[in-house]
N, C-alpha and C positions, 0 to 999 in steps of 0.2 A: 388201517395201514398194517399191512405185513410186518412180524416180529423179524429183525436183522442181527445177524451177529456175527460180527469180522474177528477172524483168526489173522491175529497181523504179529509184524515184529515192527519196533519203534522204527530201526534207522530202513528198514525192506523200503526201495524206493517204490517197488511194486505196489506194498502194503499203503504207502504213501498216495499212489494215485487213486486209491479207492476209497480213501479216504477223504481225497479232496473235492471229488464226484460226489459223494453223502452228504458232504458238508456245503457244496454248491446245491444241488438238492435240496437240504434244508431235511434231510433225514434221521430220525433219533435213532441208535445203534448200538449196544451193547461189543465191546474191545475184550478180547481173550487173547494178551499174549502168547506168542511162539517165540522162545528164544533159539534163531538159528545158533548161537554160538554152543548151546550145551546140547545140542540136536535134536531138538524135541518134535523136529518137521520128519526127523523120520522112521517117530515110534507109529505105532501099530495104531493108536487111533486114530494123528492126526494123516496117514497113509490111507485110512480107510475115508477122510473127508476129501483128502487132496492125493491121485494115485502117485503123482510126480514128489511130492514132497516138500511142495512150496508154498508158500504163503502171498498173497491173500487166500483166502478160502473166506467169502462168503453166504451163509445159512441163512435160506428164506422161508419162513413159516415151516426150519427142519428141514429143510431142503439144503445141500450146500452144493456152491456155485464155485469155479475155480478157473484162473487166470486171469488179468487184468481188464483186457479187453473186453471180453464176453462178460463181462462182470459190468461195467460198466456200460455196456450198447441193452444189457439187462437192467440195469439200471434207470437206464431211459424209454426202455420201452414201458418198463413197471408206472414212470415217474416222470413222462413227458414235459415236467414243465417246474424249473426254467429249463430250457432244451439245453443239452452240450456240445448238441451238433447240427450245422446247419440245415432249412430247408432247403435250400436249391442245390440241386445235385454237384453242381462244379466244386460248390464250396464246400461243401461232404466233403466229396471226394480230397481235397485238400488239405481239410483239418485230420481224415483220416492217415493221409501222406504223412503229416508231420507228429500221428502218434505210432506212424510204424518207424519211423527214423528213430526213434528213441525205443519204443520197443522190439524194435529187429534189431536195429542196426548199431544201438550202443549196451543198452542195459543186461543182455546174456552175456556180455564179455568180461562184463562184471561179477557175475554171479558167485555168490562162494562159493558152488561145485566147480566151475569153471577156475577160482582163483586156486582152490585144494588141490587141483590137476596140473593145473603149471607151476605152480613153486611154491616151496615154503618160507621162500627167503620172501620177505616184509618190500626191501627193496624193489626187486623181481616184479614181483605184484601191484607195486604202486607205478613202476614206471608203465605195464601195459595198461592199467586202469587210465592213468592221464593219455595216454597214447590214443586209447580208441574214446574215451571220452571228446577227448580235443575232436579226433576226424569228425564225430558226429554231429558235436555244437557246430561246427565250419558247417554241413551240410542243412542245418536247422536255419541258421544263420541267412544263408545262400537263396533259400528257401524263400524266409523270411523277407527279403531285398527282394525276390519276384516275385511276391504278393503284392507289394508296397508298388512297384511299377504297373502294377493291373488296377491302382487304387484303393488297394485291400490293406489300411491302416488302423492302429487303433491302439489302446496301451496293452492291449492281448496279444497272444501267440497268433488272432487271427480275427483283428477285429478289434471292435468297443466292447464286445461281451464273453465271457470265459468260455471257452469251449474244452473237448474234450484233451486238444494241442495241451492246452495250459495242465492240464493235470498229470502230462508229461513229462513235458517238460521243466517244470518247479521242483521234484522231486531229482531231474537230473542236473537243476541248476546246483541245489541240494548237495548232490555227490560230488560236484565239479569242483564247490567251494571246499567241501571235505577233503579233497584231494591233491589240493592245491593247483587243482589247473588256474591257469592266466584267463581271467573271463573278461579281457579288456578290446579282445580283437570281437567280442560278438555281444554290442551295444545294443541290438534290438532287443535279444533275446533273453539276455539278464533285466533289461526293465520291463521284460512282460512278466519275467516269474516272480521278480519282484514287487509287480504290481496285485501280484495276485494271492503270495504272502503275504501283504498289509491287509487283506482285504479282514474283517474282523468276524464276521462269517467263517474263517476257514482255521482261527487260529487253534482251535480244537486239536485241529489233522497233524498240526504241525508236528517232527519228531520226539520235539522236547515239551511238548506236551502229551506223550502217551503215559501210559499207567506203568508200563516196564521200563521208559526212558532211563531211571536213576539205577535200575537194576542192573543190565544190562549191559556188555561192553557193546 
């Protein structure tokens, strides 16, 4: 087995879904905090693993690897099984759909570059974060409700078995509740991330279980 080594930050939702792909995998992995808040994403070494300055970053057998996706579709190809994404094309296609709702379409608008460019005010910041949080849960939500009319049910984001969806979306159930969005109009969606933080497999990943959790704001 290839030696693994994730540059994460505890609360990085990012850092999060790579974390819950290793730990579905059943991967052992070696954790090297990055504290975004004292900038350490974008000194000179960790710019020379990751050019953007982001985190995850992870290093395989010295190799490092960077963004979430590619990280994870690498993942799976390294470590086919249990798979995170379906065999048959349609359903690909669909668990893909609902890791790009979360990764396009909510989680950069959260970004702390993104939140240090529109305001410094706490307020400010918190009202856009619920703002575009909320639109994207509705659209995951949405989502969710026409899979369910195709048959496509289960206690997952897509399905009886975790898929890539779930390691999405958990980490933005994660920010939702951090932020006090209302998670009561999207009842699929919170008892799939839900279902899939009990899971004991994954408690590891969890934020308040990293190594910099207590450190860190």
């Amino acid at each position: 087995m290839a030696s693994l080594t994730l540059y994460s930050y505890w609360r990085s939702s990012s850092s999060f879904r790579v974390r819950l792909a290793l730990a579905l995998k059943g991967l052992d992995y070696e954790v090297v905090p990055v504290n975004l808040l004292r900038g350490e994403q974008r000194s000179a070494s960790h710019k020379a693993r990751s050019p953007m300055g982001f985190v995850p970053c992870l290093v395989v057998d010295g190799t490092p690897f960077v963004e979430s996706v590619a990280i994870i579709e690498l993942l799976e190809e390294l470590y086919p099984h249990p798979a995170l994404y379906p065999s048959a094309p349609y359903d690909r296609a669909r668990v893909r759909a609902l890791v790009e709702m979360v990764n396009a379409g909510i989680q950069p608008l959260q970004n702390l570059s993104v939140l240090d460019h529109l305001s410094q005010d706490l307020q400010t910041r918190l009202a856009w974060s619920r703002h575009f949080i909320a639109r994207g849960l509705e659209a995951f939500e949405a989502a969710m409700a026409n899979h369910a009319a195709l048959g496509i049910e289960g206690r997952y984001a897509y399905g009886d078995t975790p898929t890539a969806a779930d390691c999405y979306l958990a980490p933005q159930v994660y920010n939702a509740r951090r932020f006090g969005v209302d998670l009561a109009r999207y009842p699929r969606l919170t008892a799939a991330a839900d279902a899939l933080t009990e899971l004991a497999v994954v408690q590891f990943a969890l934020p308040e279980n990293q190594p910099d959790a207590v450190l860190s704001g």
